[in-house]
N, C-alpha and C positions, 0 to 999 in steps of 0.2 A: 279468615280473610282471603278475599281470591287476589291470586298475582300475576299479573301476566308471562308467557316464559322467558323473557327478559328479567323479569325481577323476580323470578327465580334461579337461574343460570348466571354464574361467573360468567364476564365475556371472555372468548378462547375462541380458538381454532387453530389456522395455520400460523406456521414462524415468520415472523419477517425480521430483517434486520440493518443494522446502519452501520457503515463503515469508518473506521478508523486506521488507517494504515491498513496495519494486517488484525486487526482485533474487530470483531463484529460482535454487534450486542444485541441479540434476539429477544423477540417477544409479544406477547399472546395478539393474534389480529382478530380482533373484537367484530361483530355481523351489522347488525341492523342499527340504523339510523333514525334520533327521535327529535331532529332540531324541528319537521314538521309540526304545526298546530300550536307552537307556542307562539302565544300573541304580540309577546312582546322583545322575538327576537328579529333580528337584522343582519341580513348576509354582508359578511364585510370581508376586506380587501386590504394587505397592506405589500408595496413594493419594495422590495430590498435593494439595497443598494449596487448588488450585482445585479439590478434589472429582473430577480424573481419575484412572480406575486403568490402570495400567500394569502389561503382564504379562510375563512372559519366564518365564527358568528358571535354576536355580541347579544347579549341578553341586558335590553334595557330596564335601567332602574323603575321601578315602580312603587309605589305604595302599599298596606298589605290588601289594598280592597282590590287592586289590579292598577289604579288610577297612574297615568302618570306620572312621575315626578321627575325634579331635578336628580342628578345623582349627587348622594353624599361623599360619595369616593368610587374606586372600583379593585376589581377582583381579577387579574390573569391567572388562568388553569395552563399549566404545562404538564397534558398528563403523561401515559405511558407511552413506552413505543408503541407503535403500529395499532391506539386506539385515536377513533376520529372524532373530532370535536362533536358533528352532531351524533354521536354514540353518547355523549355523556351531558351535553348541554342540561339536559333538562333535569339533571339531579343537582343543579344551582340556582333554583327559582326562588331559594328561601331567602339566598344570598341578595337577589334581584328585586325580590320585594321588598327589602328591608334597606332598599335603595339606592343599592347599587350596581355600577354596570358591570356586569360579566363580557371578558374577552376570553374566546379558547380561539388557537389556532389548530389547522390543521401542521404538521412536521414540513419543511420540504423534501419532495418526493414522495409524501405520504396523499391520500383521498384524492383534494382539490387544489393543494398548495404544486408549485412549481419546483422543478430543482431538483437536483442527486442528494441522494441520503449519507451527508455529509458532518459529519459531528461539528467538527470546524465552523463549516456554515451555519448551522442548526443555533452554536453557541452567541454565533454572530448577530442572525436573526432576532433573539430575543435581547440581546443588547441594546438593537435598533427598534424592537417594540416599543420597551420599556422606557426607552430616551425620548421617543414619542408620547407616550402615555403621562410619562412626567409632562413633558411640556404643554399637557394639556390642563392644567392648572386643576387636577382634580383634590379634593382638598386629603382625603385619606386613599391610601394605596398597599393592597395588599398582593400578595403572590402565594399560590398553592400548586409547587413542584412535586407532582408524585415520577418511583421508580428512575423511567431513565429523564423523567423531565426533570427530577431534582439533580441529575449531571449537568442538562445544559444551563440549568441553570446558576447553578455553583460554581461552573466551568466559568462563568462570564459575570462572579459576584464584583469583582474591583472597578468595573466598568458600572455597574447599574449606579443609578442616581438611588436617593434615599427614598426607603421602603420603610414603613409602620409596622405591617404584622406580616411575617413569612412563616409558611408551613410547609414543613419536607416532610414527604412521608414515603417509607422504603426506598433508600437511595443507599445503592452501596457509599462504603467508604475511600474504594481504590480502582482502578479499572485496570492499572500496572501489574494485578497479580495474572492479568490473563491475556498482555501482553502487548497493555496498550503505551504509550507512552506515559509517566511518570505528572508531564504537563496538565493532563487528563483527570487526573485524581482529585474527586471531591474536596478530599477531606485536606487539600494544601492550600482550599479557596474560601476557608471558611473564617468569617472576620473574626476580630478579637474580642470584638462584644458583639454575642449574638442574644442578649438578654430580650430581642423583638422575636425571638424563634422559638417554633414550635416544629419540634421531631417526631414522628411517629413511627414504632417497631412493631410488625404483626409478628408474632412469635411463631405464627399459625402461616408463615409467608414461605412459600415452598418458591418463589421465583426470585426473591431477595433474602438471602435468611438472616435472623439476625445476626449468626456472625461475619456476614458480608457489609452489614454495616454499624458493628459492635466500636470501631475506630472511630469512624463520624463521629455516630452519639456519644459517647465518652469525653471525645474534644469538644463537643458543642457544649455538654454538660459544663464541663470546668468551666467554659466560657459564660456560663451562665442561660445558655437555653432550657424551655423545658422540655420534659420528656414524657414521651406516655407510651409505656411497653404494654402491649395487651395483649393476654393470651388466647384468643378469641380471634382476633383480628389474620387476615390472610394479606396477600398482596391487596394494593387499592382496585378496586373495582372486582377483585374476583375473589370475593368474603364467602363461604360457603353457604351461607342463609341471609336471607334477606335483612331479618333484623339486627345480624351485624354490622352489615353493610350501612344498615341506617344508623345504624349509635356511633358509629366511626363518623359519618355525616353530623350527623350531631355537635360533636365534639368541634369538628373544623368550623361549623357554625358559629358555635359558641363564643371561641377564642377569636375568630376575626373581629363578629359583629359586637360582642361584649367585652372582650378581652379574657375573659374566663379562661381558666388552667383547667384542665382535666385533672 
């Protein structure tokens, strides 16, 4: 099968990073952009309440023929650092045709979005997404946090309105070991019942290793999340072969749109 050199290549290159006091959290700046030529995407816009706008794209729901449709629910992506929403949009079309809308934002300070690369704010922002997005009466809602977006995300769980299905996947458990404040740490935001969660450990993850986020998963476990350690699997989006990259796709698929445990 021929693949382009995108889907052959992990996205990588230079470091970029976000600040925290004095802790900074690097990580791989992803090239080329594929929000282009999809038909059913839509450049979107949201202002934050400090007056920055943040842009991304929304991959509207469709049918599986392409057609139209209402959406049955929808889908936020918070992915890595320093990867930009149309670098990744288009490997959620499976998500979109089966009907629902895809939201990725770009970070502030990152691509198109506006702002300092601020973890505080960053946390902020998807606080005020997401209270958005509730309020738009959609009927199912889900969230897929990879790396440092399952921080901002975590960071700001007591605030989000109620969610269906969440997937973290490679999210340390602490950021205090390397010097961030304590406030910061995933693993002190994680609810008591996370039996709607799905965790994912690439064991094969050289930029979160499992025992960087060996505490989460363990706490989510007791709490009743599920878990899928897989030896195979690298950090998100940088799987060393294509068809891991996709069985991990898979998987997120599965569980959102069906419910399905891996």
């Amino acid at each position: 099968m021929s693949l382009s050199p995108r889907r052959y290549a992990p996205m990588g290159g230079s470091f970029a990073v976000v600040w925290v006091a004095a802790f900074t959290w690097n990580g791989w700046q992803a090239s080329v952009g594929y929000a282009a030529g999809l038909r059913n995407v839509e450049d979107i816009s949201f202002e934050t309440k400090d007056n920055r706008v943040l842009r991304g794209y929304k991959l509207k729901a469709t049918g599986s023929e392409g057609q139209a449709s209402l959406p049955k629910g929808y889908l936020l992506v918070l992915q890595g650092n320093a990867i930009l929403a149309d670098q990744i949009i288009d490997e959620f079309t499976h998500i979109s045709s089966a009907g629902f809308d895809v939201y990725i934002y770009d970070f502030r300070g990152y691509g198109r979005s506006e702002g300092k690369r601020r973890l505080k704010a960053i946390i902020s922002d998807y606080v005020e997404i997401l209270a958005a997005l509730h309020s738009s009466d959609y009927e199912q809602q889900f969230v897929y946090a990879m790396s440092f977006g399952g921080i901002a995300f975590l960071d700001g769980f007591e605030m989000h309105g109620k969610l269906d299905r969440i997937i973290v996947d490679s999210t340390p458990s602490r950021l205090s070991d390397y010097g961030c404040p304590s406030e910061y740490d995933p693993v002190n935001h994680l609810p008591e019942d996370c039996s709607h969660f799905l965790y994912i450990v690439g064991q094969n993850d050289r930029v979160v290793s499992p025992s960087m986020s060996l505490e989460l998963v363990e706490t989510a476990r007791k709490r009743s999340a599920v878990i899928l350690s897989d030896e195979e699997f690298g950090h998100p989006f940088m799987d060393y072969d294509r068809s891991v990259h996709r069985r991990r796709m898979k998987v997120i698929e599965k569980y959102l749109l069906y419910n399905e445990n891996p």
